[in-house]
VOGU-469617 format. One record per residue (C-alpha): residue number from 1; residue in one letter; x, y, z. Coordinates in steps of 0.25 Angstrom, whole numbers. Example, Ala and Ser with C-alpha at 12.3 -4.5 7.8 and 13.67 -1.06 7.14 Angstrom:
// VOGU-469617
(1; a; (49; -18; 31)),
(2; s; (55; -4; 29)),
This chain:
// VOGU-469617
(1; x; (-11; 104; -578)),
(2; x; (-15; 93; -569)),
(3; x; (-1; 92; -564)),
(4; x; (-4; 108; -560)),
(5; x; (-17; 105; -554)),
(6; x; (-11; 94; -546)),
(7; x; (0; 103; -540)),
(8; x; (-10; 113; -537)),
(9; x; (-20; 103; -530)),
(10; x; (-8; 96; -521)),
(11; x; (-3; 112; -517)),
(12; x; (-18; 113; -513)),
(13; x; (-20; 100; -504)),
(14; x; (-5; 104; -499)),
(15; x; (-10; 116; -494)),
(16; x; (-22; 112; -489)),
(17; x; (-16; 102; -480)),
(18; x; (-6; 113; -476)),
(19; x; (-17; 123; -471)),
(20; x; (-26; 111; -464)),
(21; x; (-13; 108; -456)),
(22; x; (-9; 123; -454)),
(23; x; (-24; 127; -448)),
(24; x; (-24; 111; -439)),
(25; x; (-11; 117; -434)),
(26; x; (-17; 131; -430)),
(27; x; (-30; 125; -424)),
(28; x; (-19; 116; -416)),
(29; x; (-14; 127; -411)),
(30; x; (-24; 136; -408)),
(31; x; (-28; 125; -399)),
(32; x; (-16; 124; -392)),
(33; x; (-15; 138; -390)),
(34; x; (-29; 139; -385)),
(35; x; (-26; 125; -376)),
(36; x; (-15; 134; -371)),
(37; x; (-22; 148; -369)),
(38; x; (-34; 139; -360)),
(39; x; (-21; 133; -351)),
(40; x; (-12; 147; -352)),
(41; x; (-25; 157; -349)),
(42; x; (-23; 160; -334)),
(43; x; (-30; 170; -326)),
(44; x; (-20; 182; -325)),
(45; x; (-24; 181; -308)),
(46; x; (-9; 184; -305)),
(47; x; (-13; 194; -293)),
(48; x; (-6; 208; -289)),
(49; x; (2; 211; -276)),
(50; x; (0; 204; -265)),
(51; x; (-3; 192; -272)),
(52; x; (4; 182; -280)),
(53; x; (-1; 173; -289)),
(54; x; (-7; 160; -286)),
(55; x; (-8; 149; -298)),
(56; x; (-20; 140; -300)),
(57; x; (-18; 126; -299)),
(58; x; (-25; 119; -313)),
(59; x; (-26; 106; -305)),
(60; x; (-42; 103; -305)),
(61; x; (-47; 101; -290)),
(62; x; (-56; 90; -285)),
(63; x; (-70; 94; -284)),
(64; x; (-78; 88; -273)),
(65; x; (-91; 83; -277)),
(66; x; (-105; 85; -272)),
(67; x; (-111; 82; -262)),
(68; x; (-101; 89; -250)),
(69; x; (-99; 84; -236)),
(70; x; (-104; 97; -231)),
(71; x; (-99; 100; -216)),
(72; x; (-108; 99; -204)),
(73; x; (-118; 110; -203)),
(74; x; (-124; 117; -193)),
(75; x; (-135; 128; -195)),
(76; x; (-132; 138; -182)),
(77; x; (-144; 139; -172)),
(78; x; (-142; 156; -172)),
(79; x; (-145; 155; -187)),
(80; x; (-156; 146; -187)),
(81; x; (-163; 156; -176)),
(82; x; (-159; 168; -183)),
(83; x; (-169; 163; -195)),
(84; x; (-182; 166; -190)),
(85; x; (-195; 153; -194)),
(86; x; (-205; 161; -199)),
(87; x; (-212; 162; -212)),
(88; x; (-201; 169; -222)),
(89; x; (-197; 159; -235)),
(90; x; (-183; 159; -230)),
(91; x; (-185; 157; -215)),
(92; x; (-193; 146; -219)),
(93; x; (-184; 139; -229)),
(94; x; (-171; 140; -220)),
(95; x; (-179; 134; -207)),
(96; x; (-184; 122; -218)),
(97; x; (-169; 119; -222)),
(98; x; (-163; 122; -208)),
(99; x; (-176; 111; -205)),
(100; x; (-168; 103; -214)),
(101; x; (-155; 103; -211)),
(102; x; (-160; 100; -195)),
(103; x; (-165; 87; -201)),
(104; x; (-153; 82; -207)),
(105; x; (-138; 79; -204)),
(106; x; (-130; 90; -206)),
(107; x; (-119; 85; -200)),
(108; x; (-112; 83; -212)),
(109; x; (-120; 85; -225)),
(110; x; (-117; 82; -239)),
(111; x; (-120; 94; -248)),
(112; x; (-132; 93; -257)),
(113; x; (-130; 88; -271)),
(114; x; (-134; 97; -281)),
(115; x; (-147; 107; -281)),
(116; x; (-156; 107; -291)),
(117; x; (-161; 118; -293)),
(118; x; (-176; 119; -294)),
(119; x; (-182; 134; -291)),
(120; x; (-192; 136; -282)),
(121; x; (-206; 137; -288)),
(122; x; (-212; 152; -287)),
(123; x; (-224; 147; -283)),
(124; x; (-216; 139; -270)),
(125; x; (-211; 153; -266)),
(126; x; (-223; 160; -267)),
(127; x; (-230; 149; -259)),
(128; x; (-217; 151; -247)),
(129; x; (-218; 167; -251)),
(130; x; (-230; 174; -250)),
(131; x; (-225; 186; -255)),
(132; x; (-215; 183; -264)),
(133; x; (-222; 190; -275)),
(134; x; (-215; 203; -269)),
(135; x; (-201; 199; -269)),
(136; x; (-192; 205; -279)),
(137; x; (-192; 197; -292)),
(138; x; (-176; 190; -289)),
(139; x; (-181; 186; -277)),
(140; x; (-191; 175; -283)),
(141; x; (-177; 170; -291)),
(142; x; (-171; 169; -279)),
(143; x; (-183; 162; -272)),
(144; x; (-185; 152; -281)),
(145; x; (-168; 149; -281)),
(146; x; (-167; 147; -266)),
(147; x; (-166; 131; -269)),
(148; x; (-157; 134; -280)),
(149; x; (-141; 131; -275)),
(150; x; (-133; 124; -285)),
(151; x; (-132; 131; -298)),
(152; x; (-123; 127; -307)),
(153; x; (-108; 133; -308)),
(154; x; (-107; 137; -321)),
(155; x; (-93; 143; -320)),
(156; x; (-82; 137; -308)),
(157; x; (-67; 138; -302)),
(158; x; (-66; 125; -299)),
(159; x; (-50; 127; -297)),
(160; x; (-52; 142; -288)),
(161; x; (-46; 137; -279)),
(162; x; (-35; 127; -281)),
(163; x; (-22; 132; -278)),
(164; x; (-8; 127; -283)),
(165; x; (-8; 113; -276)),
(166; x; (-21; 111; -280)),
(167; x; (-27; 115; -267)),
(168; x; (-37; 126; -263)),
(169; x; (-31; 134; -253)),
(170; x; (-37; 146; -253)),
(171; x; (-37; 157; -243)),
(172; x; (-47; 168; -250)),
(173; x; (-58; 165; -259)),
(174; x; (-63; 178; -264)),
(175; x; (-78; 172; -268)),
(176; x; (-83; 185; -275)),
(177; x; (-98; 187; -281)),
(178; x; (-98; 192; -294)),
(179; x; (-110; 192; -306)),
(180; x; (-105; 190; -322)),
(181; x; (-106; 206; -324)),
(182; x; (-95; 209; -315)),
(183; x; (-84; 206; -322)),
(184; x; (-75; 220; -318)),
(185; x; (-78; 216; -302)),
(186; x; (-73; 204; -303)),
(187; x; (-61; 208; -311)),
(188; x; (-58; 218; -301)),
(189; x; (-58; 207; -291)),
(190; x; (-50; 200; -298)),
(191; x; (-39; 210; -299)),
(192; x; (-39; 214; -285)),
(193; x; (-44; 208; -272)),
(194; x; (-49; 194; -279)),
(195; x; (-34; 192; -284)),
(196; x; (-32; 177; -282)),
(197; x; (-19; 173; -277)),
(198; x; (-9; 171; -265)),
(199; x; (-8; 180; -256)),
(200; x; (1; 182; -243)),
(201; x; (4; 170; -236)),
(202; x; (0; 160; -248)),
(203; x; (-16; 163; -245)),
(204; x; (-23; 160; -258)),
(205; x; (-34; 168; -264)),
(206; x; (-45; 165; -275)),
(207; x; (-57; 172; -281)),
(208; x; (-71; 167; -286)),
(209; x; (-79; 174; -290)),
(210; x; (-96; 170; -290)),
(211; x; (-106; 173; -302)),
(212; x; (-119; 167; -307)),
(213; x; (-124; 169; -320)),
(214; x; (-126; 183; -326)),
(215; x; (-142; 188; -322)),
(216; x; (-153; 187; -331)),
(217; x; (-152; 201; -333)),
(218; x; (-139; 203; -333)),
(219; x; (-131; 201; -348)),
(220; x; (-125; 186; -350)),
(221; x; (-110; 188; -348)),
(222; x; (-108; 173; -343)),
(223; x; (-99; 169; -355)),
(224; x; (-90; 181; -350)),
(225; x; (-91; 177; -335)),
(226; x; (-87; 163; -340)),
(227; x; (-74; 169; -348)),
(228; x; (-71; 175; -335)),
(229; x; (-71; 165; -328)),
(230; x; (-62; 158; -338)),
(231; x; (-52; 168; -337)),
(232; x; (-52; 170; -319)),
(233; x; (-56; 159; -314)),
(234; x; (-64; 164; -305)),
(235; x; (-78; 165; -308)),
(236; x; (-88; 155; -302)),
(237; x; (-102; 156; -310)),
(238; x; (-115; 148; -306)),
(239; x; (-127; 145; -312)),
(240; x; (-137; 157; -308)),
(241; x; (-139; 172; -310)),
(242; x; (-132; 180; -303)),
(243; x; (-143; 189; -293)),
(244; x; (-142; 196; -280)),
(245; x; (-151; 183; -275)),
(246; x; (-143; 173; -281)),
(247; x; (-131; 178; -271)),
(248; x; (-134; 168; -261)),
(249; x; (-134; 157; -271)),
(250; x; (-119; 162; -276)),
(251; x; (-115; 161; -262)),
(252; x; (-121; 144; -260)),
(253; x; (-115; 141; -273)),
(254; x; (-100; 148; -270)),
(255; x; (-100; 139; -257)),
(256; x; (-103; 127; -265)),
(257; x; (-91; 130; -274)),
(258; x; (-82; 132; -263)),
(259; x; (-85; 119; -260)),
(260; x; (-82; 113; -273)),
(261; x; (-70; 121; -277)),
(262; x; (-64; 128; -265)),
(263; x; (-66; 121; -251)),
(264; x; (-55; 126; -244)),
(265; x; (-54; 139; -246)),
(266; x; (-49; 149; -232)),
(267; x; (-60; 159; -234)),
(268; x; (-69; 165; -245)),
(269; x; (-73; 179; -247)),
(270; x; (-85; 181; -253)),
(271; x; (-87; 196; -259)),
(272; x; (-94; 204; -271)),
(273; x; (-87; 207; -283)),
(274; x; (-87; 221; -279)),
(275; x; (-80; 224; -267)),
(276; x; (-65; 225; -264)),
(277; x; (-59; 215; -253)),
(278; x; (-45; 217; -249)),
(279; x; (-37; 204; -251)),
(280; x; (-27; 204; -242)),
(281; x; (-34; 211; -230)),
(282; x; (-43; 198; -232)),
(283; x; (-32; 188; -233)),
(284; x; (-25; 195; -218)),
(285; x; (-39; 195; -212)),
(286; x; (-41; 180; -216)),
(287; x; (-27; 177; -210)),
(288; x; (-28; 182; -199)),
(289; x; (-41; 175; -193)),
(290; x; (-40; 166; -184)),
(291; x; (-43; 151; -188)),
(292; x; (-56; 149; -181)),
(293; x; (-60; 162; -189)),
(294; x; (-53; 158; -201)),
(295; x; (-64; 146; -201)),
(296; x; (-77; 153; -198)),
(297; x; (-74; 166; -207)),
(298; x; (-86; 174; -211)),
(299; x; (-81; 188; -211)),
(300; x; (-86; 201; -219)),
(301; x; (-95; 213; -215)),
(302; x; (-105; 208; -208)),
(303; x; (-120; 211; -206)),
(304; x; (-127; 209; -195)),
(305; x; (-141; 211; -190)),
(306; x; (-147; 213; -204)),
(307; x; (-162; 210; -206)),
(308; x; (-167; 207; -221)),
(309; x; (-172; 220; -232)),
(310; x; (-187; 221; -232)),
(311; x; (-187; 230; -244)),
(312; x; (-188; 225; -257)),
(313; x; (-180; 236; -263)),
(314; x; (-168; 230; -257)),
(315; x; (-158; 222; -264)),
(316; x; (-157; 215; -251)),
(317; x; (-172; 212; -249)),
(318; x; (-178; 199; -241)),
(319; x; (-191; 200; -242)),
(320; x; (-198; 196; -227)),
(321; x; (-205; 184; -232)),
(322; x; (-192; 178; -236)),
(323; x; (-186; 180; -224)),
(324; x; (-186; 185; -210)),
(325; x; (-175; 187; -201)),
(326; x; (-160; 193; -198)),
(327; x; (-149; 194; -207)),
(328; x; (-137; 186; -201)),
(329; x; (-125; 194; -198)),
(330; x; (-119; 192; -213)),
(331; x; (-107; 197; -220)),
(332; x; (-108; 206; -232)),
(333; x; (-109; 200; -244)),
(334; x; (-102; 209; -251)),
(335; x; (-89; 201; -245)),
(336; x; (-85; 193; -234)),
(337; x; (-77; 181; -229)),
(338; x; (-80; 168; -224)),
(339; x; (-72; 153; -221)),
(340; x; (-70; 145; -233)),
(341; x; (-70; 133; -223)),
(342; x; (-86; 137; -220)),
(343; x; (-89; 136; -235)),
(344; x; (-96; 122; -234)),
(345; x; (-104; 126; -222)),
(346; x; (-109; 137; -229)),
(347; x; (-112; 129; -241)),
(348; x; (-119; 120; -232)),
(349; x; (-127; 127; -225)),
(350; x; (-134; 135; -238)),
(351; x; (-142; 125; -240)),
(352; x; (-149; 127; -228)),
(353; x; (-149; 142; -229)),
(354; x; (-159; 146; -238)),
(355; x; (-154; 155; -249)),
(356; x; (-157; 171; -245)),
(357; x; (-155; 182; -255)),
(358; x; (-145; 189; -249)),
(359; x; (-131; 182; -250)),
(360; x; (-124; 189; -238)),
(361; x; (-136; 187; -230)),
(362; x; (-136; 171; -234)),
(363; x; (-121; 169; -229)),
(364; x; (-124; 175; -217)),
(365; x; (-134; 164; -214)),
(366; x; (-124; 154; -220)),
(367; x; (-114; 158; -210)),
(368; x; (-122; 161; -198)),
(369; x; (-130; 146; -200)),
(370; x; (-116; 140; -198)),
(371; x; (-113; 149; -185)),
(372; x; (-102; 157; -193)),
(373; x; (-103; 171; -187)),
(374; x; (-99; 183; -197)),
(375; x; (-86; 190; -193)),
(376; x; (-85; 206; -197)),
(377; x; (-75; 211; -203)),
(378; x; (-72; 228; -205)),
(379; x; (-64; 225; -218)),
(380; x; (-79; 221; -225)),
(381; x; (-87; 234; -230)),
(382; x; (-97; 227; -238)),
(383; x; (-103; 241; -236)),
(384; x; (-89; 249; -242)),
(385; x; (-83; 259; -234)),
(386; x; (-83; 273; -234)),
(387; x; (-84; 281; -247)),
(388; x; (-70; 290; -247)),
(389; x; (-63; 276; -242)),
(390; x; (-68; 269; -254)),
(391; x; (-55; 272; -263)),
(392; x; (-45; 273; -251)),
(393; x; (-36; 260; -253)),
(394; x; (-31; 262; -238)),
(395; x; (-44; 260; -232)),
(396; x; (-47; 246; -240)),
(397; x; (-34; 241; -234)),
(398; x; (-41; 234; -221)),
(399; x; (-54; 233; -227)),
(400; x; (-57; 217; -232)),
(401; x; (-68; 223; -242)),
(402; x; (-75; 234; -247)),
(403; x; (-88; 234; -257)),
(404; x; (-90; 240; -267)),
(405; x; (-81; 240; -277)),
(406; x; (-82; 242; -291)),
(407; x; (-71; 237; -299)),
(408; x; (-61; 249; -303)),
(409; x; (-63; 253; -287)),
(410; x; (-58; 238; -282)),
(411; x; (-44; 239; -292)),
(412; x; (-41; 254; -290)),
(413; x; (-44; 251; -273)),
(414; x; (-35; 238; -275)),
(415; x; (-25; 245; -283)),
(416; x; (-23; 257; -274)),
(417; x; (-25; 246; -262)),
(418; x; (-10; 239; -266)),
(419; x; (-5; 250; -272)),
(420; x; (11; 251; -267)),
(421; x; (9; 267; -267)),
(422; x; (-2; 265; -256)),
(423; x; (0; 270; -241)),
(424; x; (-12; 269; -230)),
């Protein structure tokens, strides 16, 4: 009997030891096969005709660190007359910081080190405006966050735009404003004109695209942003909520990564994510220009001789006590080109540009204070085109871009665009 119980004990152990060593192999290889999908998971970019695929180096690039040797600066005397002194907040706080930068040596400055952050008091904007009680209720966010220009990149390509010899090189970096909800805009981008790869003639092309964190009112869909991102590659993501006032805060901080992750870049398109741009039309305008064009690019439809909207119903109001004054002749935001090479400039004279709610209407200021005159271009409807020529793929072959576009309009225009069976 004992003998019996003995021989069932040792089957018993024997298995036992058999089973912890069958799961430890398991777990092993589950381990290695997740090990492998983190290193074989790559972003099916491979792009349709004409482009071919470009591979991304993995080697890791070199940031450089804060503070930057920013280049010389000149703020042009036009733009400083154009901005009237008189008693409007904004008026008032760029003449302070144009004060400022009189008082210092510009000729080579180093870039600050990093803001923090502390939002204005509502009792010190009420004491510079009168009226603010009046303003639409986002405008007092965006008051109180004029100060506010480092936030924190929560999500980030730090490897965009390293090509195969661990170099950037890049011709075209599409840069393309975005929110978390839009998923099915950007993924139409993806699939079409934002294709990264190497066109004719070797030109590299990347994509970025630039979100803030999902509004208070909005549903929080950040974890699927992020999931995203881990699958593309190509979402930036910063540390603010994402409003129409906060535009001009997205644009400071893109120039800031540019800095840090793609300094050598040929030109930047910056655009929504609904319009339709046409690649190649882009890619044989930007080769043709000559080079002393090629390094003072700012090019899209422009607007000139506008004057703020006094009404508060207005999407584009600017209320009279915050500022008085012209418009500077600005490209429309809803896509334009510019010089990567004018990148630092730009970033460096933000800081004595105080933030204005209207993006477009802030980078024509940034331009125009560093004497860049904006260049127009027929190819740019930000305004569309006309109705019965919005399907017609013949008409969008000379045209650079159209807005708006909802997703299935940009694929079925795309598709019917590089369609062999098409004749204009």
């Amino acid at each position: 009997m004992k003998k019996k119980y003995m021989k069932l004990l040792i089957v018993a152990l024997a298995s036992s030891f058999c089973l912890v060593i069958f799961f430890s192999k398991l777990k092993d290889v589950e381990h290695k096969q997740s090990d492998l999908a983190k290193i074989t998971s790559v972003p099916d970019s491979t792009p349709r005709k004409p482009t071919t695929v470009a591979v991304r180096s993995i080697k890791k690039k070199t940031h450089s660190v804060m503070p930057y040797e920013l280049p010389h600066l000149t703020i042009s005397e036009t733009f400083r007359k154009d901005i009237p002194k008189n008693g409007a907040f904004w008026n008032r706080k760029f003449h302070s910081l144009l004060r400022q930068f009189d008082s210092t040596d510009n000729q080579t400055q180093k870039g600050p080190h990093k803001f923090h952050c502390q939002p204005d008091s509502f009792e010190l904007i009420q004491t510079n405006i009168q009226d603010v009680h009046s303003y639409p209720p986002l405008y007092a966010k965006f008051l109180r966050g004029m100060e506010c220009r480092d936030p924190l990149l929560l999500i980030d390509q730090p490897d965009k735009c390293m090509s195969e010899n661990g170099e950037d090189q890049i011709f075209l970096l599409f840069a393309i404003k975005s929110i978390p909800g839009h998923f099915e805009s950007r993924q139409a981008v993806r699939e079409t004109w934002g294709r990264e790869g190497l066109y004719d003639n070797g030109l590299q092309v990347r994509t970025v695209f630039l979100l803030g964190r999902s509004s208070a009112d909005d549903p929080k869909i950040d974890k699927l942003v992020s999931l995203e991102a881990q699958q593309f590659q190509d979402i930036l993501v910063w540390d603010f909520h994402e409003s129409f006032y906060n535009l001009t805060l997205k644009e400071h901080v893109f120039f800031k990564w540019m800095l840090d992750n793609c300094p050598h870049a040929s030109f930047i398109f910056k655009g929504d994510d609904d319009v339709f741009a046409n690649t190649l039309a882009i890619l044989n305008h930007l080769k043709s220009l000559e080079p002393e064009q090629a390094m003072a690019l700012y090019t899209g439809q422009i607007i000139s001789k506008a004057n703020p909207l006094r009404d508060p119903k207005i999407k584009y109001y600017v209320p009279q006590s915050f500022y008085e004054g012209t418009y500077p002749p600005y490209a429309g935001g809803g896509g334009f080109i510019f010089s990567g090479n004018l990148v630092p400039s730009l970033y460096h004279v933000s800081f004595y540009i105080p933030f204005f709610p209207i993006d477009d209407v802030y980078n024509g200021m940034c331009f125009k204070a560093l004497g860049i005159t904006p260049t127009k271009h027929e190819g740019f409807k930000t305004f569309d085109i006309r109705e019965q020529d919005r399907e017609n793929p013949c008409v969008h072959q000379d045209l650079l871009l159209v807005h708006q576009r909802n997703p299935v309009q940009t694929i079925r225009l795309w598709r019917n665009m590089h369609s062999i069976m098409l004749t204009c």
